[in-house]
C-alpha positions in Angstrom: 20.3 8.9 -21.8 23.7 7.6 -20.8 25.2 5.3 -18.5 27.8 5.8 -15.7 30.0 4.0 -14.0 29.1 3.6 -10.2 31.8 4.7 -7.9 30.1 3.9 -4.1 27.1 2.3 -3.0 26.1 5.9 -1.2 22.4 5.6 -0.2 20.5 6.9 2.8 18.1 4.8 5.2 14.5 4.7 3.9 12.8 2.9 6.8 8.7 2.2 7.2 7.9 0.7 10.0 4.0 -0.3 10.5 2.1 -2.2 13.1 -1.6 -2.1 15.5 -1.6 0.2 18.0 0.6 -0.2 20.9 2.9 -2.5 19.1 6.1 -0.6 19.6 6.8 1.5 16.0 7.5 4.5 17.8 10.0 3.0 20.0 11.9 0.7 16.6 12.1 3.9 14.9 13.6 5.9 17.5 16.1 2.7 18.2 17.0 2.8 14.7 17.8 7.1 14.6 19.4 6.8 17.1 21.8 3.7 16.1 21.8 5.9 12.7 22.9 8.8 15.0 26.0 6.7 16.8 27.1 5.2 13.1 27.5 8.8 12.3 29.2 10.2 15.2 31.7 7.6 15.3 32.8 8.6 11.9 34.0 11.7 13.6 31.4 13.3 11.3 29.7 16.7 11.9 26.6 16.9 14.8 23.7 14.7 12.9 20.5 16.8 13.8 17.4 14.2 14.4 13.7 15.5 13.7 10.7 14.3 14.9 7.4 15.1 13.3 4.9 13.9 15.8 0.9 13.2 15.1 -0.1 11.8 17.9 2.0 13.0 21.1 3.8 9.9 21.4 7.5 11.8 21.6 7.0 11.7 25.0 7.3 8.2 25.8 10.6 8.2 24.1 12.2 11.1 25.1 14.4 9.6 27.9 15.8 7.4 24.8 17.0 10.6 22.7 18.5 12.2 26.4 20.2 8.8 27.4 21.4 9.1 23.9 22.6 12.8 24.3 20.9 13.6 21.2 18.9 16.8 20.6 15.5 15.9 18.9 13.5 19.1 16.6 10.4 18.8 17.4 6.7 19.6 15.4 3.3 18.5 16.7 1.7 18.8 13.1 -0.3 16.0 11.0 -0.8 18.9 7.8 0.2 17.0 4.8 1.1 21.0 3.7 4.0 20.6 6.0 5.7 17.2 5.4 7.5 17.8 2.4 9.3 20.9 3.6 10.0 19.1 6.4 12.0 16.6 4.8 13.2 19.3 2.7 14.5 20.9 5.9 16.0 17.8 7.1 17.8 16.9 4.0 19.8 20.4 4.2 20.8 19.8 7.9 22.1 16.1 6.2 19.8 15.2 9.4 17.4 11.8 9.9 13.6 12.1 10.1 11.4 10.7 12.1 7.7 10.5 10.7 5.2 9.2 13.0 2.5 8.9 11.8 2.2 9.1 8.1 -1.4 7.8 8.0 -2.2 10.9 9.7 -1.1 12.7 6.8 -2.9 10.9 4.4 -5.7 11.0 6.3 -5.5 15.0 6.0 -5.3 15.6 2.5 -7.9 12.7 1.9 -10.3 14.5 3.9 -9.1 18.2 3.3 -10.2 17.2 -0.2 -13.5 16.2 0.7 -14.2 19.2 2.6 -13.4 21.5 -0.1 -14.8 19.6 -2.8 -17.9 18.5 -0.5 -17.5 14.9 -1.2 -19.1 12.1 0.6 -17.4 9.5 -1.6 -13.8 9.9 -4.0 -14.2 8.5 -7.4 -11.7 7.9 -9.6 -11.2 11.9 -11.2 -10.6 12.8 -7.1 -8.1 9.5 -6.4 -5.9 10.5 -9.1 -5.6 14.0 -8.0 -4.8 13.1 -4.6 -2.3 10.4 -6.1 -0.6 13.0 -7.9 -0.1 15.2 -4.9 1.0 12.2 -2.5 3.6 11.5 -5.1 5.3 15.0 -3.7 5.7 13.4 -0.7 7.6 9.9 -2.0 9.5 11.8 -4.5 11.5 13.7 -1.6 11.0 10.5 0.5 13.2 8.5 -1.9 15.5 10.9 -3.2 16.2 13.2 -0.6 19.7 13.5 1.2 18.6 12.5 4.5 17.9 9.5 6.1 13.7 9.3 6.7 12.1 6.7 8.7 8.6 7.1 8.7 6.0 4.8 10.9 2.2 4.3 9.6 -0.9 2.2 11.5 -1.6 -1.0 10.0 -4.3 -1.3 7.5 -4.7 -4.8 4.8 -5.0 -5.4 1.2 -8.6 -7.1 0.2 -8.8 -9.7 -2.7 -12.2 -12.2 -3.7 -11.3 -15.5 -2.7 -13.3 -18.7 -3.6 -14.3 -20.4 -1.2 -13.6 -24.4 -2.2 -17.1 -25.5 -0.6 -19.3 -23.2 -1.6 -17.4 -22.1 -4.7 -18.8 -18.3 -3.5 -16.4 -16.0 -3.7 -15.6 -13.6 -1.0 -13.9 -10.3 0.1 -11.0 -11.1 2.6 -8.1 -9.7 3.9 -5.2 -10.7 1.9 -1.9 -8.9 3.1 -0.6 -6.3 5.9 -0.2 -2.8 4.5 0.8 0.6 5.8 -2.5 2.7 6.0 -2.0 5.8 3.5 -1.1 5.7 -0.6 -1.1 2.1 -1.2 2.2 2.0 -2.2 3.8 4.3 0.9 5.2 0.9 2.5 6.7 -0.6 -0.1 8.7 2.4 -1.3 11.1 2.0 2.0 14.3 -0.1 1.8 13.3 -1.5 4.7 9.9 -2.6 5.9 9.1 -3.5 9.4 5.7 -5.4 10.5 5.8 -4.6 14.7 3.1 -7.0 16.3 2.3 -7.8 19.5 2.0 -10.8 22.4 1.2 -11.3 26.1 3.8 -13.9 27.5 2.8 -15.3 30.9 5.7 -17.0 33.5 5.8 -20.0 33.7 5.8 -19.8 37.3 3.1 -17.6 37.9 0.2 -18.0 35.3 -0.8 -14.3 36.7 2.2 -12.4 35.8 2.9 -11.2 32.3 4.6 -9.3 29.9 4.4 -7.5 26.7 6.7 -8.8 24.5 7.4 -6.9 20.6 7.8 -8.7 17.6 9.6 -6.8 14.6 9.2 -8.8 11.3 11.1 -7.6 8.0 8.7 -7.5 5.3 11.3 -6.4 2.7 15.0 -5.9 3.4 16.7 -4.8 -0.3 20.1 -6.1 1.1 18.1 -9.5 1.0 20.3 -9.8 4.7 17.3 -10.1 7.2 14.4 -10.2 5.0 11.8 -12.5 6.6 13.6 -12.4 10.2 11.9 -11.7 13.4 13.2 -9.9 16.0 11.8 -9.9 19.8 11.4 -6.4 21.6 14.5 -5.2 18.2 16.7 -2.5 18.3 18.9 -0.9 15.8 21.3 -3.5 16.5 18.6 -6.0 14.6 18.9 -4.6 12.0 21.8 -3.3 11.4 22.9 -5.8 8.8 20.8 -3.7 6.2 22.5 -0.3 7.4 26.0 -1.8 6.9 25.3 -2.0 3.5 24.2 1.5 3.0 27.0 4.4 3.1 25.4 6.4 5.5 27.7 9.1 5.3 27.3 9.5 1.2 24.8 11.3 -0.8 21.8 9.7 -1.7 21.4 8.0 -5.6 18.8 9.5 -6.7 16.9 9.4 -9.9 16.7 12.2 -12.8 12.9 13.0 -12.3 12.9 15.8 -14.4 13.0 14.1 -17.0 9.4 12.9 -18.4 8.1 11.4 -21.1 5.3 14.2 -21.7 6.5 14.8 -25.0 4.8 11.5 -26.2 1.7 12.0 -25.0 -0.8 13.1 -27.2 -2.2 16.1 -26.6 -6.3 16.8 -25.3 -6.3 13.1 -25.0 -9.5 13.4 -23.0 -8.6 10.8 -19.8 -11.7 12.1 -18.1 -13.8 11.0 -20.9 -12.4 7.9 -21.7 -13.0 7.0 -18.4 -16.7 8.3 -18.6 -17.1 5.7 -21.9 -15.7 3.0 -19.9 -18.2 3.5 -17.2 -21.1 3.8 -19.7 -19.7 0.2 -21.6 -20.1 -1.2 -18.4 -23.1 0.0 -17.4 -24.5 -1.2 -20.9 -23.2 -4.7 -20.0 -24.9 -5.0 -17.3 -28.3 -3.8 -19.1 -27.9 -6.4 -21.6 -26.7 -8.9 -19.7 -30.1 -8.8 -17.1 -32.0 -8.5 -20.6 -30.1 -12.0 -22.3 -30.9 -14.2 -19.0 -34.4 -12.2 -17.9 -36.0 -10.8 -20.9 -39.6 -9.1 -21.5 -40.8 -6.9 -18.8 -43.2 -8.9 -16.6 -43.0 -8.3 -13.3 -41.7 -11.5 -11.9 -38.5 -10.6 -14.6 -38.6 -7.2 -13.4 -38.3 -8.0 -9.5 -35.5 -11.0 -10.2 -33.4 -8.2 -12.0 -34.1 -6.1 -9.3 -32.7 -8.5 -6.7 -29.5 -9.2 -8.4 -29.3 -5.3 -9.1 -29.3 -5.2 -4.9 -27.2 -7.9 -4.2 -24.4 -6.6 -6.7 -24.9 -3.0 -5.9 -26.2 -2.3 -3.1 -29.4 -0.9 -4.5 -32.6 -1.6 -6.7 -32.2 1.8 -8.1 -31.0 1.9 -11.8 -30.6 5.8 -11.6 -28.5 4.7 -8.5 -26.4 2.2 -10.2 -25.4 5.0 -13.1 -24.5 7.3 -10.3 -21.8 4.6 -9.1 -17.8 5.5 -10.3 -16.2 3.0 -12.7 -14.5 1.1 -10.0 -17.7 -0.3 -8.1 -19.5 -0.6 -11.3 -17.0 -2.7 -13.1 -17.1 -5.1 -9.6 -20.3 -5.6 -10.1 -20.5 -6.4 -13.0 -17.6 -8.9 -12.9 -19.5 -10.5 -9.9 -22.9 -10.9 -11.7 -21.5 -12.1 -14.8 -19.9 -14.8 -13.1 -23.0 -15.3 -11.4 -25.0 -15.5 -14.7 -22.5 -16.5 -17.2 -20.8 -19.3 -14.8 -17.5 -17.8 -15.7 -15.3 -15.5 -15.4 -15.7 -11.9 -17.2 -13.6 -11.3 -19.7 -12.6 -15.3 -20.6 -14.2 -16.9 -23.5 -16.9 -19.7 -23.5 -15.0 -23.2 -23.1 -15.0 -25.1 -26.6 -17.4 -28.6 -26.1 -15.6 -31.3 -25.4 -14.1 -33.1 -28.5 -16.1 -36.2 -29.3 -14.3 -39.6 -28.4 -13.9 -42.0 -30.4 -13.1 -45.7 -29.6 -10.4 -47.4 -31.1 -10.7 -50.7 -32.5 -8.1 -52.7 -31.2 -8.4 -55.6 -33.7 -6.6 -52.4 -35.7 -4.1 -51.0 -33.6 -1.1 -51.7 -35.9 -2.9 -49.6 -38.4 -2.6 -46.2 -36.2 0.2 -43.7 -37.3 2.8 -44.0 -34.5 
């Protein structure tokens, strides 16, 4: 390992943009090539080739831009997960920017390329990790390659269990806005851009109206806009971020081929580790039904029955072994709250220490 000392601040744009449909991503990220485009050419530097991988036809609608622009746009109509990392490849050796719209497309194909081969209904966790492992192709090349890659993605949200503060119930709810592909796609950008969208009516005429675009930084690592909204934005938003970058250098990028494999221990079994951690689970929530309902009479059977349904989704105990680790441990995390009255995993409070009254006739004699 060794340490260098840093001579520029070269980096390339790493952009996500993601929104609803309709919201205007298409037409931020081709703002933003092309203000990437102009930066370029104004450095009297060689023809910047833009390329435009395009999932669901929407090029179209922005074509005038790139021609107002006189700037010649590479075009593929493909939404093949097999062909977005050569595509950025490609890009990177034309020192070119990359227009991706939209990457949940392509995590939708090799999400459900997998299933088809592997004739799944439902991933578990063996599948996620492989398809993990070949998503982290893709943001390898998006972070380190030497071109400039802004990528758009539909809007999807991250779910958390809330408690409710009268009911004391706690419930799935949408926590935070995400891009919809590998749960950490958005957040790998430099920039992040939340588009949204409102109706504005005049003031004049109540019937007329007009769209209006709202592009809201989510994470700006130049910490110059981050948290700013910007109505109907262009490049010129957001440029604040680029002028940090060196646009014209080559991209930082980190040694990843170098591992740590060599301290792993060998036939290490994750597979079955996970198996065991399933089946300790499972056994908790056996034992668990059997401490608050025991014996086998029917009106104990039945009540273990009911919470078996309402934690997972089935009355079935052959079912419930069937389930992967992740919906197992939820349920089980759910009913031992529901039986234990605390949460799973945390200790049973100490009782309360006993108090004893102080007899005030004798208060000189206490120690302080």
């Amino acid at each position: 390992m060794e340490f260098q000392v840093v001579k520029s601040s070269a980096a390339k744009a790493k952009v996500a943009i993601t929104g609803s449909t309709g919201s205007g991503k298409t037409r931020t990220a081709t703002s933003i090539a092309i203000g990437i485009h102009k930066c370029l050419k104004r450095k009297k530097l060689p023809d910047c080739p833009i390329n435009f991988l395009d999932t669901e036809r929407g090029f179209p609608f922005v074509a005038d831009a790139f021609k107002a622009a006189k700037v010649n746009v590479g075009l593929s109509n493909t939404r093949a997960f097999v062909d977005l990392v050569p595509a950025i490849q490609m890009t990177a050796k034309q020192n070119g920017i990359l227009i991706i719209d939209s990457i949940s497309h392509f995590w939708d194909d090799i999400t459900e390329s997998y299933q088809r081969t592997k004739k799944r209904t439902k991933l578990d966790f063996q599948d996620r990790a492989w398809i993990k492992q070949e998503w982290g192709k893709f943001t390898k090349e998006f972070l380190h390659s030497s071109c400039h890659v802004i990528m758009c993605g539909r809007l999807g949200y991250e779910y958390d269990y809330v408690e409710d503060e009268e009911s004391g119930k706690r419930e799935l709810q949408k926590t935070a806005p995400k891009m919809k592909a590998e749960s950490e796609t958005g957040y790998e950008a430099s920039l992040l851009i939340l588009m949204t969208r409102r109706l504005e009516f005049s003031a004049g005429n109540p019937e007329e109206s007009q769209q209006v675009h709202i592009g809201t930084v989510l994470k700006d690592r130049a910490d110059l806009i981050d948290g700013k909204s910007f109505v109907n934005p262009t490049f010129k938003d957001f440029y604040p971020h680029f002028k940090v970058l060196d646009l014209t250098g080559d991209n930082a990028g980190i040694d990843s081929d170098k591992t740590s494999d060599h301290i792993v221990p060998k036939g290490s079994g994750a597979g079955r580790l996970l198996r065991e951690e399933r089946d300790v689970a499972l056994d908790e929530v056996k034992e668990l039904l059997s401490k608050h309902f025991p014996g086998t009479t029917g009106e104990a059977k039945k009540t273990k029955a009911d919470l078996c349904e309402k934690f997972f989704a089935t009355r079935s105990w052959v079912k419930i072994k069937t389930l992967d680790l992740y919906d197992v441990k939820i349920g089980r995390n759910l009913l031992w709250e529901e039986l234990e009255g605390r949460t799973y995993g945390m200790e049973t409070p100490e009782p309360a220490a006993e108090v004893v009254a102080v007899d005030t006739e004798k208060e000189s004699e206490i120690p302080f």
